[in-house]
N, C-alpha and C positions, 0 to 999 in steps of 0.2 A: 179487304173487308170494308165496306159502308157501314156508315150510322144510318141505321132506319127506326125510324117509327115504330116499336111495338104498337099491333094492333091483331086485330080477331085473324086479318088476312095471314098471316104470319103463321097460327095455326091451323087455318080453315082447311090446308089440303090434306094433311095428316089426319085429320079429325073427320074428314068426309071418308077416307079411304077406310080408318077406323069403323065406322058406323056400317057401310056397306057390308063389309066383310062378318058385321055381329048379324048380320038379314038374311042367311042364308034360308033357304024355301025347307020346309019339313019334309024328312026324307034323306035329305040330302047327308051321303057318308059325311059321319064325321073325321075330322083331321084330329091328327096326336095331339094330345094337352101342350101346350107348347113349352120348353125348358127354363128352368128358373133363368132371371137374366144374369148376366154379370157383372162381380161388382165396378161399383166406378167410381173412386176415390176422388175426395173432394176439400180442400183444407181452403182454411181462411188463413191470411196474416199479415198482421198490422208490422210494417217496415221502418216505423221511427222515422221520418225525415228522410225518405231514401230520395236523393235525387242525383244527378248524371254530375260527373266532375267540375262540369264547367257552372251546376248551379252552386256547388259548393265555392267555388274560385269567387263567384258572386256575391256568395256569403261573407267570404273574407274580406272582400273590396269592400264590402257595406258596413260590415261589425268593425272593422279596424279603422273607421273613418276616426278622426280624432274629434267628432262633435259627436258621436257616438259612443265608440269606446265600452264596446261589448254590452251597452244598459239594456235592461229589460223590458219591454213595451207594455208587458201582464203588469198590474196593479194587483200586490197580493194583498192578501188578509190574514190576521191570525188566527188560530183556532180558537175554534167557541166565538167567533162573529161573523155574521153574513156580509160585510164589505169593506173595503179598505178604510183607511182612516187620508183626509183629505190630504194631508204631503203627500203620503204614498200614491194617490190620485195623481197630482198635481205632478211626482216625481215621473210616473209613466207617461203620461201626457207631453212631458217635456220629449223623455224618449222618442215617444210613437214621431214625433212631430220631425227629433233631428235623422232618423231613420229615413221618413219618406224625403225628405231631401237628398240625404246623401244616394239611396236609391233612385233617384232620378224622377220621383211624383209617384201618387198614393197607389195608382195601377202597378207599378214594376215594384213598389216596397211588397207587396203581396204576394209573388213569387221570388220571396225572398226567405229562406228558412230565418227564421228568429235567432238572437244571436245568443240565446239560451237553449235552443233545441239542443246541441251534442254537448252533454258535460261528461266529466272524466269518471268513469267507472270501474277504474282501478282497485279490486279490493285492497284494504290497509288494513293492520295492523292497529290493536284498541290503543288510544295513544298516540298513533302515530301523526306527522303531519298530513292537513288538508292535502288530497291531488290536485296536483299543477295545473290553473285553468288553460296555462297556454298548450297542455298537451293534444287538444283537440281542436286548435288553430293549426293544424298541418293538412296539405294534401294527404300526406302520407299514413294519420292519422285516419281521414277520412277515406282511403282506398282500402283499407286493411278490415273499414266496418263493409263496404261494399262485397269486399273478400269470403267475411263471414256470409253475405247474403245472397251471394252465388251458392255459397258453399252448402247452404240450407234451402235453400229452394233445389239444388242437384239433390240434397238427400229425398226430399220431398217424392221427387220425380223417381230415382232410381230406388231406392229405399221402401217407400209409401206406395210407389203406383200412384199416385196423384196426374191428374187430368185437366182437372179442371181448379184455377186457384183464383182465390179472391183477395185482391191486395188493397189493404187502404195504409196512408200517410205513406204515398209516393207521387214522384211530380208528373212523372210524362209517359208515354207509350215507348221511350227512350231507355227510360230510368229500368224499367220493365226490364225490356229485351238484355240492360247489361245484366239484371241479375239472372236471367235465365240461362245466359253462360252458351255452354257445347248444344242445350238445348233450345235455344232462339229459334232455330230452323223448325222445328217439329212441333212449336206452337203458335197458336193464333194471337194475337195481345189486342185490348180498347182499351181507352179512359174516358172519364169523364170529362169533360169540361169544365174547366172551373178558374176562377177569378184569383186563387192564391195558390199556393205550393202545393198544401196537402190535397191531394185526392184519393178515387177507386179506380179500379181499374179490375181486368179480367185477364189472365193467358188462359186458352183451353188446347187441345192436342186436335189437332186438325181432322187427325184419322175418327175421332168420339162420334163425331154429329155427318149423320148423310146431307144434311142439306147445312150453307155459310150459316155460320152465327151471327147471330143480330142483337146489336148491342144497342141500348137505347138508354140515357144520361138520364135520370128523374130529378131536373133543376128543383123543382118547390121543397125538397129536402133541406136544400142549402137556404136556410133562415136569416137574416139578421143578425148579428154577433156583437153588441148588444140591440135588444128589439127598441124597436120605438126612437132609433136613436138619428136626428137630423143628420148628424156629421158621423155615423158609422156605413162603414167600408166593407167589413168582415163580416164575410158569410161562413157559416159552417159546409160542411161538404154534399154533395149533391149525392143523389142515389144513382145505382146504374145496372140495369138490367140486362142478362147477356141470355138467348132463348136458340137452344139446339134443336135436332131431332137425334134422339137416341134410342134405338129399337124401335124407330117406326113412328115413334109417338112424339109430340111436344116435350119440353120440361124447359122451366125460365129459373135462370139462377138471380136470386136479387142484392146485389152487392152495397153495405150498409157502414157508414161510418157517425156514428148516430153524437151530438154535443157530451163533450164532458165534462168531469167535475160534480156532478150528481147521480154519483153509482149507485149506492146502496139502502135501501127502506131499512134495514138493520143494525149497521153497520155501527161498532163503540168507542169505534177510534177515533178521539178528539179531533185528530188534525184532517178526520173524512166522515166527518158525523153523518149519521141518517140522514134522509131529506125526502118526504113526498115531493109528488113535482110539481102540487101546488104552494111548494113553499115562496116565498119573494126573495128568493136568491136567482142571481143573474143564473148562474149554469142551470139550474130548473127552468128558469122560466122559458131558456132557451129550446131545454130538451122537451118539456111540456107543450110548444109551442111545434115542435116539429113530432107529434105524435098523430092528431089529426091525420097528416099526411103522411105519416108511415102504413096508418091504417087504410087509409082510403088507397091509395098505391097496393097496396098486397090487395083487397077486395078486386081491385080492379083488374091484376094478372089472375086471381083467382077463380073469375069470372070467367076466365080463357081455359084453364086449365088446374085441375089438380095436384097437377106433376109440378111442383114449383119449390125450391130452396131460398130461407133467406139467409145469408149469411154475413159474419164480416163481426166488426166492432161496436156490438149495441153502448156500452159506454154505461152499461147498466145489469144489476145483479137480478137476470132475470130468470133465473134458478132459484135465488131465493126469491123472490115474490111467488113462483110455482110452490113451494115447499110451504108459504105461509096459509095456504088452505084458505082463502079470504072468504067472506060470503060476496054474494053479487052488490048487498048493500055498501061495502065498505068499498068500492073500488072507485069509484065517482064522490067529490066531495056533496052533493045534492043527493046522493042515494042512488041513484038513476040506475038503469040498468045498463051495462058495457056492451049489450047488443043492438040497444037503442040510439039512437038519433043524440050525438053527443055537441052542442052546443061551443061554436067557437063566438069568443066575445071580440071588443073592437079593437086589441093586443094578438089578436091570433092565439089565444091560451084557452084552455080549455078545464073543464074541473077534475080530470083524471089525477088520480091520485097515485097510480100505479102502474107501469108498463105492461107490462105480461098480461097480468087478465085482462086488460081492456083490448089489446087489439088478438088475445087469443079466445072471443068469446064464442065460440063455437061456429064463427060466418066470419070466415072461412074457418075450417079447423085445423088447428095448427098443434106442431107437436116438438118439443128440443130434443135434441140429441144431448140426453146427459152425458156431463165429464165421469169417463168411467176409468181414466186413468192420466198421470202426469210422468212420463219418463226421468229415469234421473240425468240429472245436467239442466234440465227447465225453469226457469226461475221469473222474474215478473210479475204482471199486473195478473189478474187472476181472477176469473169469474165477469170478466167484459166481454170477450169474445163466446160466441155461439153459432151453433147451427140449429135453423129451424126448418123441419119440411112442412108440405101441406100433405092431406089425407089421401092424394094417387102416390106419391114415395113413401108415405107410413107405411100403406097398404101390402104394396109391394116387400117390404122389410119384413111386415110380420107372417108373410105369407115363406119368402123364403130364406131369410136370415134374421130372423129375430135376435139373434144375440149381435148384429152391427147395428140397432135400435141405441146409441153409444157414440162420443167420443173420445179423440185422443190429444193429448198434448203432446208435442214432439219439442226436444230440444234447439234451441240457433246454436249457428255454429260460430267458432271465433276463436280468437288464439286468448288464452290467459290472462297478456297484459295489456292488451289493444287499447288506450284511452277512450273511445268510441265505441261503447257496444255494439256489438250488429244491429238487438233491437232488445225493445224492454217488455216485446209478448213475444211468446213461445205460437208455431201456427197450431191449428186448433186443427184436426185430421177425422172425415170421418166414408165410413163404405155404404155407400149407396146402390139400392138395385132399383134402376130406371130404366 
C-alpha cells in the first residue's frame, strides 16, 4: 500500500462510470432496481498508549532514569482554575527538561509514552491502600494490556463483522499489526505520520474495496501544543484520511484524534468544568485553533464525494452540543453565521464557540450516529468518541436500514487484575450501507 495524495483523481474514475451509466438514451429497458447494499461495519477506537514492546522497553529506559524518576512532564491545575500555579510550572518544566535528556534530545523524548501514560487500574476496596505504581513498570504488565487489545479487536472482527477500524493513541503500523493478532493477514493497515507516540491509523479488510486504499495523513490537524509557544515541540495529532471503492462508488473514511481537556459546553463536574472554546484555557485554545481545519478538511473531501465518514476521538461532547438546539446566533462569539466565512485571527483561533454546529452547518451536511447503546462490561470516557456520516451514507441508511441510523459501545477485553488496562474507551461500533 502507498501514501498518495487524496485528490479529485482518486475518485474521478468511479464517478465517470457512475454518471455514464445514469445517461441511459429513452427507451432503453430498464434494469432491476438494484439490491439494498450490505452492511459494512465500521468502529473507532482509541488504544491508550498502545505501542510495540520494544516502545515500551523505551519507556522504562527513559522513566527509570534516576534524573527522572517517573515525574510528570503535564503541569496540572486544580479545579475551579484555568492554570497551574508557577512551582507546579516550574516543577514540569524541570521534568520535561530531564526526560529530553535522558531520552537522547527533544525528537526521540517525543516517541516516548510519558511516564504517567500506564497507571494501575486495579479496582480496590473503599479503604483500602493506594495500587502499587511499580505494577505497571513490567513488561509483563504491559503484554497482558496488549493481550487485552488483541483480544478486542478479535471480538471486533469475529463478533461485530468490523471492516474497517479507526485507531488513535497508537504508535506505528507495527503496533497495529500486533493487535490485529490471527488477523494481520486479511487486513490492510496506515498511519499517520507524526512527530510523537500518539497517533491514527487505519486497518481495513482487503477483500472491502475493488480498487487499493489510499490513505493520505492531514498534517495541519496536528497544531502546536501549547500555541504561540517559541520553545514548544508538541503537536497534537495529525488527521488521516483512508478512501476505498465499495459497490462501485467512492467513500473516504476520515480518521480524527481531535486536543483534549476541553470536552464539554455543559458539563458540572468541578474537576472538568464546562468550557466554550473561546475560553483562554490552554486545551480550548488548542482545540479552538484546530477547528478551522477540521472544517475546511471535511469541505474539501466533501467536495469529492458524499459518501464520507468521520470518525475516531472528537475529545468533544458533540451529542450534547446537537441536543442543545442552539440558534445560528449563539454559535460564533460575534453572532456570525457558521456557514459564513469564519475569520481566523493572528493565534490561528477563531470565534466558534461550539463544535458540532459550526462545522455541521449544513455545507457539507453532516449527520452522528447516536449512541444507542453501551454493552455491559464498558466502562470509560464516555461521549468523546463518535461517528459522523455525510448525506451519500445518510442516505443510503435511511433508504435501507434506518434503524443502523445508530451506535454501539462494545466492551475491551482484559483479565480482572491486569495493572494496565487494555484501554480507557470502549470502541465505538457502527452498520453502514455503502
Amino acid at each position: 500500500m502507498t501514501m498518495l495524495n487524496f485528490t479529485s483523481r482518486a475518485l474521478g474514475t468511479v464517478a465517470a462510470a457512475a454518471l455514464l451509466s445514469a445517461c441511459a438514451l429513452p427507451g432503453t429497458p430498464q434494469q432491476a432496481a438494484p439490491t439494498a447494499p450490505l452492511p459494512v461495519a465500521v468502529a473507532a477506537f482509541n488504544m491508550a498508549w498502545a505501542g510495540t514492546t520494544a516502545d515500551f522497553a523505551q519507556h522504562l529506559a527513559v522513566c527509570s532514569a534516576p534524573t527522572v524518576n517517573w515525574c510528570d512532564t503535564r503541569a496540572r491545575w486544580q479545579p475551579g482554575t484555568t492554570r497551574a500555579t508557577p512551582e507546579e510550572s516550574a516543577r514540569a518544566a524541570a521534568c520535561q527538561q530531564a526526560t529530553v535528556a535522558a531520552a537522547g534530545g527533544r525528537e526521540a523524548s517525543m516517541r516516548v509514552a510519558p511516564c504517567s501514560a500506564y497507571r494501575n487500574s486495579t479496582p480496590r476496596a473503599p479503604g483500602a491502600a493506594a495500587p502499587d505504581p511499580a505494577a505497571v513498570r513490567t513488561p509483563g504488565a504491559y503484554q497482558a494490556k496488549l493481550d487485552g487489545l488483541r483480544d478486542t479487536v478479535d471480538a471486533l472482527v469475529q463478533r461485530e463483522g468490523v471492516r474497517v477500524i479507526a485507531f488513535q493513541e497508537v504508535s506505528s503500523v507495527e503496533a497495529v499489526r500486533a493487535v490485529l493478532g490471527r488477523h494481520s493477514g486479511r487486513f490492510e493497515v496506515c498511519a499517520a505520520p507524526h512527530n510523537a507516540f500518539q497517533t491514527v491509523a487505519f486497518a481495513w479488510d482487503k477483500a472491502l474495496s475493488s480498487t487499493a486504499g489510499l490513505c493520505t495523513p492531514h498534517q495541519p490537524l496536528a497544531v502546536l501544543d501549547p500555541p504561540n509557544d517559541a520553545e514548544a515541540f508538541r503537536r497534537v495529532r495529525p488527521g488521516l484520511a483512508l478512501a476505498l471503492t465499495v459497490n462501485g462508488a467512492p467513500v473516504v473514511f476520515m480518521n480524527v484524534h481531535l486536543k483534549a481537556a476541553c470536552a464539554s459546553a455543559t458539563n458540572s463536574n468541578p474537576r472538568f468544568p464546562a468550557r466554550l472554546l473561546t475560553e483562554r484555557v490552554e486545551a480550548c485554545e488548542v482545540l479552538n485553533r484546530q477547528v478551522p481545519v477540521l472544517e475546511s478538511w471535511i469541505e474539501a473531501v466533501a467536495a469529492q464525494t458524499t459518501r464520507f465518514v468521520v470518525l475516531g476521538d472528537f475529545n468533544r461532547r458533540i451529542d450534547e452540543e446537537a441536543a442543545m438546539g442552539l440558534a445560528t446566533n449563539q454559535v460564533r462569539a460575534d453572532g456570525s453565521d457558521p456557514a459564513g466565512p469564519n475569520p481566523v485571527d493572528a493565534e490561528g483561533r477563531v470565534g466558534t464557540r461550539y463544535l458540532w454546529p459550526e462545522i455541521a452547518d449544513g455545507s457539507p451536511a453532516l449527520f452522528q450516529l447516536p449512541l444507542q447503546a453501551t454493552e455491559a462490561g464498558c466502562s470509560g470516557f464516555t461521549g468523546l468518541d463518535h461517528i459522523v456520516v455525510g448525506a451519500g451514507v445518510h442516505t443510503l441508511l435511511q433508504q435501507h436500514a434506518p434503524a443502523d441510523i445508530a451506535s454501539r459501545k462494545v466492551p475491551v477485553m482484559g483479565r480482572p487484575d491486569q495493572p494496565i488496562e487494555s484501554s480507557d474507551h470502549c470502541p465505538k461500533v457502527a452498520r453502514l450501507r455503502l
